[in-house]
Structures are given as C-alpha cells and as structure tokens.
C-alpha positions as CSV (number, residue, x, y, z in Angstrom):
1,X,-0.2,12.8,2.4
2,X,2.4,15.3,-0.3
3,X,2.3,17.7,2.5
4,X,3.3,15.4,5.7
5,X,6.1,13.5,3.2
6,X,7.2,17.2,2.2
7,X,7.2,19.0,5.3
8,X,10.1,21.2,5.6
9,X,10.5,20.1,9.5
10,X,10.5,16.6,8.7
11,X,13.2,16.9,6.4
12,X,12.4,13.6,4.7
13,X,14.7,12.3,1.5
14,X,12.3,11.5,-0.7
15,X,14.6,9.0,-2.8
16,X,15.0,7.0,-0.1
17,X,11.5,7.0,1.0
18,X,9.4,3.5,0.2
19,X,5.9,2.9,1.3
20,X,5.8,0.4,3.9
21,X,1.8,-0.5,5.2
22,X,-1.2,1.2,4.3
23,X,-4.6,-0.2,5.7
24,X,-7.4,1.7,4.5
25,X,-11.5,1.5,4.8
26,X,-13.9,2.2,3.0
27,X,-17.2,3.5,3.7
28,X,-18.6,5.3,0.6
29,X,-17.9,4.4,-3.2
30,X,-15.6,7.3,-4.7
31,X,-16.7,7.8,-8.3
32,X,-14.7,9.5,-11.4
33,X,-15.2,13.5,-11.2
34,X,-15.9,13.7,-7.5
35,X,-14.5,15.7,-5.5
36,X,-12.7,14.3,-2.2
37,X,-11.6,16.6,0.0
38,X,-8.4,15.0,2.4
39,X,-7.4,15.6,6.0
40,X,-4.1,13.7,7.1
41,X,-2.2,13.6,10.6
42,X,1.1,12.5,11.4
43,X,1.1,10.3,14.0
44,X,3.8,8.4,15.1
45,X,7.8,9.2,14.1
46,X,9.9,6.1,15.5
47,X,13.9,5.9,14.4
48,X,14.6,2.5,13.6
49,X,18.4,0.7,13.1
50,X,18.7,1.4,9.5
51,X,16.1,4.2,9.1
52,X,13.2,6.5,10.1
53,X,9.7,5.3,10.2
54,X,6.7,7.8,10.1
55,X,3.0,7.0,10.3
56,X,-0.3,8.9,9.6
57,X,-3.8,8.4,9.7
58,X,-5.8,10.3,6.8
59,X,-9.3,10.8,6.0
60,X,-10.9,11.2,2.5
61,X,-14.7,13.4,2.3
62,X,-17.0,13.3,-0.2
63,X,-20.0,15.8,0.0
64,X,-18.8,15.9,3.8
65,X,-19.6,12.3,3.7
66,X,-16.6,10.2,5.1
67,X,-15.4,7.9,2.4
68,X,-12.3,6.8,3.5
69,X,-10.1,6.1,6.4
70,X,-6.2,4.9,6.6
71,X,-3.6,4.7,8.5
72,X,-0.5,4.2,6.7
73,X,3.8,4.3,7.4
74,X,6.6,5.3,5.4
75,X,10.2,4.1,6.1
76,X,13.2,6.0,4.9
77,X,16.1,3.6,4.5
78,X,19.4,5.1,5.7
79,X,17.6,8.2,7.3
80,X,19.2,9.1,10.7
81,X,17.6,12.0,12.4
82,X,16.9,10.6,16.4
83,X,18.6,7.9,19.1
84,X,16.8,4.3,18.2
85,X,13.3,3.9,19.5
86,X,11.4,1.5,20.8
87,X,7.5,3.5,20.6
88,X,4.2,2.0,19.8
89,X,2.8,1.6,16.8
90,X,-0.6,2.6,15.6
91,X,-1.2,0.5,12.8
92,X,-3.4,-2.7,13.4
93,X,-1.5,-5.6,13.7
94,X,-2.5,-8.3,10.9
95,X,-1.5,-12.3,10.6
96,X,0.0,-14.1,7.3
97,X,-2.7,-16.7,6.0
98,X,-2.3,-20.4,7.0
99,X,-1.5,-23.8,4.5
100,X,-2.6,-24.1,0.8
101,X,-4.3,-20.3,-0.7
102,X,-8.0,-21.0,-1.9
103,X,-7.0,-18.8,-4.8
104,X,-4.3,-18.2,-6.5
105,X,-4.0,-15.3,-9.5
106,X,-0.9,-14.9,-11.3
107,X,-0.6,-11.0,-13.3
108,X,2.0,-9.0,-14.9
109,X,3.0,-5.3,-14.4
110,X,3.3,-3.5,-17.3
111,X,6.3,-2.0,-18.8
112,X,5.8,1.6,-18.4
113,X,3.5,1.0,-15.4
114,X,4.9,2.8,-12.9
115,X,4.8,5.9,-15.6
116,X,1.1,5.3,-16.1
117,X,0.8,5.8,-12.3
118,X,2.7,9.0,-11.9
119,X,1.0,11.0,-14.4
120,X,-2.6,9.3,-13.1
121,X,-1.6,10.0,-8.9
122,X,0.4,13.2,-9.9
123,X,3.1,11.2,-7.6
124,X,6.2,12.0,-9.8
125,X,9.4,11.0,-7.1
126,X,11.8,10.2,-9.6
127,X,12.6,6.9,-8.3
128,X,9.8,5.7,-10.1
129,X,10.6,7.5,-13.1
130,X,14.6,7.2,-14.0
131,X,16.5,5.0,-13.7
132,X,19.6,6.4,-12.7
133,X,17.7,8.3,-9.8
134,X,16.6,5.2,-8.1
135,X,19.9,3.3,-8.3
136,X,21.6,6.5,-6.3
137,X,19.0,6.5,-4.2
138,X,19.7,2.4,-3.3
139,X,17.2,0.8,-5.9
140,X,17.8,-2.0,-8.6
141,X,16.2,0.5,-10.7
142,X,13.0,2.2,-11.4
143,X,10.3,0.8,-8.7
144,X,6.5,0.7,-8.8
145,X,4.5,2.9,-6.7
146,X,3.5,1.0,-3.8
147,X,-0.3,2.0,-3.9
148,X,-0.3,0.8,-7.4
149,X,0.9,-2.5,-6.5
150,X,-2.3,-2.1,-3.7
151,X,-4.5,-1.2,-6.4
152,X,-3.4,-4.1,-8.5
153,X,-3.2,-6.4,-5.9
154,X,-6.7,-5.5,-4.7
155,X,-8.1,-6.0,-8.1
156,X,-7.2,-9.9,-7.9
157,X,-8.4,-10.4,-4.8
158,X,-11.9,-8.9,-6.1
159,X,-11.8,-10.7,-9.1
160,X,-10.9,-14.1,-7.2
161,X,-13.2,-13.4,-4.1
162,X,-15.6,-10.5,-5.1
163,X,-17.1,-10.8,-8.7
164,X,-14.7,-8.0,-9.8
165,X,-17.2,-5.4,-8.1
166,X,-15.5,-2.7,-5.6
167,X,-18.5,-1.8,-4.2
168,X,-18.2,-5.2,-2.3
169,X,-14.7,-3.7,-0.6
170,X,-14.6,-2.8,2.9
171,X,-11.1,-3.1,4.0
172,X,-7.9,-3.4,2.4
173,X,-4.7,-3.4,4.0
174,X,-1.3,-5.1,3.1
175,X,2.7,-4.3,4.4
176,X,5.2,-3.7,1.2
177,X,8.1,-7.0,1.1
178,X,10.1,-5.4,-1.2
179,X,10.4,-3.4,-4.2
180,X,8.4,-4.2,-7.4
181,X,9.9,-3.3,-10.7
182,X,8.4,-2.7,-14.0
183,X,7.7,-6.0,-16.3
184,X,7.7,-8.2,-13.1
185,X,5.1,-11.2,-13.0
186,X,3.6,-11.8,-9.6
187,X,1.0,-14.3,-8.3
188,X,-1.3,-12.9,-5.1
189,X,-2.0,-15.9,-2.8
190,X,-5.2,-15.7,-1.3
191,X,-7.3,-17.4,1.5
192,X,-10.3,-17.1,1.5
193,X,-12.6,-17.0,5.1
194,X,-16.2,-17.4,5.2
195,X,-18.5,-14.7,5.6
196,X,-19.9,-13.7,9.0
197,X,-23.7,-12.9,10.1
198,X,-23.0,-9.2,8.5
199,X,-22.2,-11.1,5.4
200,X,-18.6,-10.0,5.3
201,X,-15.8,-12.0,4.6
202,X,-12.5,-11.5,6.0
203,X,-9.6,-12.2,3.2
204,X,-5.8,-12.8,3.8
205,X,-3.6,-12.6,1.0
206,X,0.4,-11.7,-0.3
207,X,1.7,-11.6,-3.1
208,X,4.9,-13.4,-4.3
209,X,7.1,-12.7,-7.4
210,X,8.4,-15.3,-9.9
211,X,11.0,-16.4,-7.8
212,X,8.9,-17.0,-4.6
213,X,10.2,-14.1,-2.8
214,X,7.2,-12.5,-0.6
215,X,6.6,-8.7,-2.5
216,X,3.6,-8.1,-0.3
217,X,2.7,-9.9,3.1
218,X,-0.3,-9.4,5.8
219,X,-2.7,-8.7,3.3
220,X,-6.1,-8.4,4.9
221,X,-9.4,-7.4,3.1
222,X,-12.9,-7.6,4.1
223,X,-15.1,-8.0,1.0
224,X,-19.2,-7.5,1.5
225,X,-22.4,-9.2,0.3
C-alpha cells in the first residue's frame, strides 16, 4: 500500500491524501508475530472535480495461505493531474442501513490516539502527527488514521453483534464521512440482519460524531457462527 501511495510516477501529495473506502475479507485469522507477506495493485486512477481518486486491490499471505483480500481508494483533495473522468469503479457498491439501529455503541478516541497508531502501523504522514502540518495541508488539525477509526469501529460492531471475538469477522467494509480528530466521541449505529443458512450475518452500520454529523457511512460486515 506505502509503495502505490509513494510511487514516484504517481506523484501523490501525501498531506492532502485521506483514506476514502476500504472493504476488506478475511479468510484466515492473522496472529501477533506472523509473518504476512503483501501483494497490492493499482487499479483504477479517476480525476474527480476537486481531486484525484486512486484505487487498489491488495492481498495479505500467511504461510502462502491467503488471509486477506481488499480493495480500497484514496482521494487527494485539490490534486489536479488529468481532464475530469467519468470511469468505473471497482469497489462494491454498499447501501446505508434503514429506520431505528438494533445497536447503538457510543466510544471515545483517545487523546494521543492517532500517535498510538503511527508508531504501531509505522504510518507516520505528518497530518496525523502535527498540528501545524495538517492545517496547511487543509485539516482542522491533526486527523485520525482512517484504518484506525476501521479498527475501532469494527471492534463495536463485534462487541454489539459478535461476542467481542474476531474470529467471527468475515467482511468489513465502510467509506470515510469526514475527518476524525483526536478526543472526539462517536456512537457506531448498527443494524443488525439475521444470519443466513451459512450462519453468517450481514451487518450495516456508520458511525456518527457528537453532533450527528455521519464520520463513517456504508458500513457493511459479515460476522460468522
């Protein structure tokens, strides 16, 4: 994923560079001290009105085992490289869930948390580090990494749906609202679908921030027996 975002022919601006969906399965648990070894494709470049969107599909091996597969998209706001297109997009398309959650679980980010996730994903873009980075770069200030949000998000809906255990996870997927900062408190919505003959269950969910505003939307998860 470093080397797609990094490549010298792509020319990306990393401070202006936000995560924007990641929909990822999951076919073997990945336990601390394995070794994964990652294969990643670019797959789609598409310049929008207000910036450049690029998508990839990666793969994740363990013992030459696949363990995970994603497809995920970048945006970079303000990034003008091509003519506005109009091309097709890889990524699957998902639908927001319907009336009154079944569950609703309300969490805070911590302080520093965005520090806790650079030096434990080795993801150090300074927007998520200092302060006066981010606001040149077009931020309110120093934002979370949007796979932690995933992570954390993903957490509630296993706790709320799943008994807490990630071995039940099969898909998870979500598109990123808007920006999270450190401190915020945010509430993932979540409904709730019955399981199917396989026994898995398919889950929609977003996450909202203190004032309502949508931080995460098209969340989809399919959680197993």
């Amino acid at each position: 994923l470093f080397a797609i975002m990094e490549d010298p022919e792509l020319q990306l601006d990393m401070l202006r560079l936000v995560h924007a969906e990641h929909d990822a399965r999951f076919h073997l648990p990945v336990r601390v001290g394995e070794v994964m070894h990652l294969r990643g494709k670019l797959t789609h470049l598409e310049q929008k009105s207000r910036g450049l969107l690029v998508e990839a599909k990666l793969m994740g091996f363990v013992d030459n085992q696949v363990a995970v597969k994603a497809r995920t998209s970048f945006y970079i706001r303000g990034q003008m490289v091509a003519p506005v297109g109009t091309g097709k997009r890889s990524l699957p398309v998902r639908v927001e869930g319907a009336g009154p959650p079944s569950h609703v679980r309300t969490w805070r980010v911590a302080a520093d948390q965005s520090r806790q996730y650079a030096e434990a994903s080795l993801d150090r873009n300074p927007i998520h580090l200092d302060a006066a980075v981010a606001r040149a770069g077009g931020l309110p200030d120093v934002i979370l990494h949007g796979l932690c949000t995933m992570a954390m998000t993903g957490r509630t809906v296993l706790d709320a749906v799943g008994n807490g255990d990630p071995l039940r996870l099969r898909r998870l997927g979500l598109r990123w609202a808007r920006p999270v900062l450190n401190g915020s408190a945010l509430s993932t919505r979540i409904w709730a679908g019955d399981p199917g003959d396989d026994g898995v269950a398919l889950i929609k969910f977003d996450v909202v921030d203190s004032s309502g505003e949508q931080v995460v939307k098209l969340g989809i998860a399919e959680v197993g027996p």
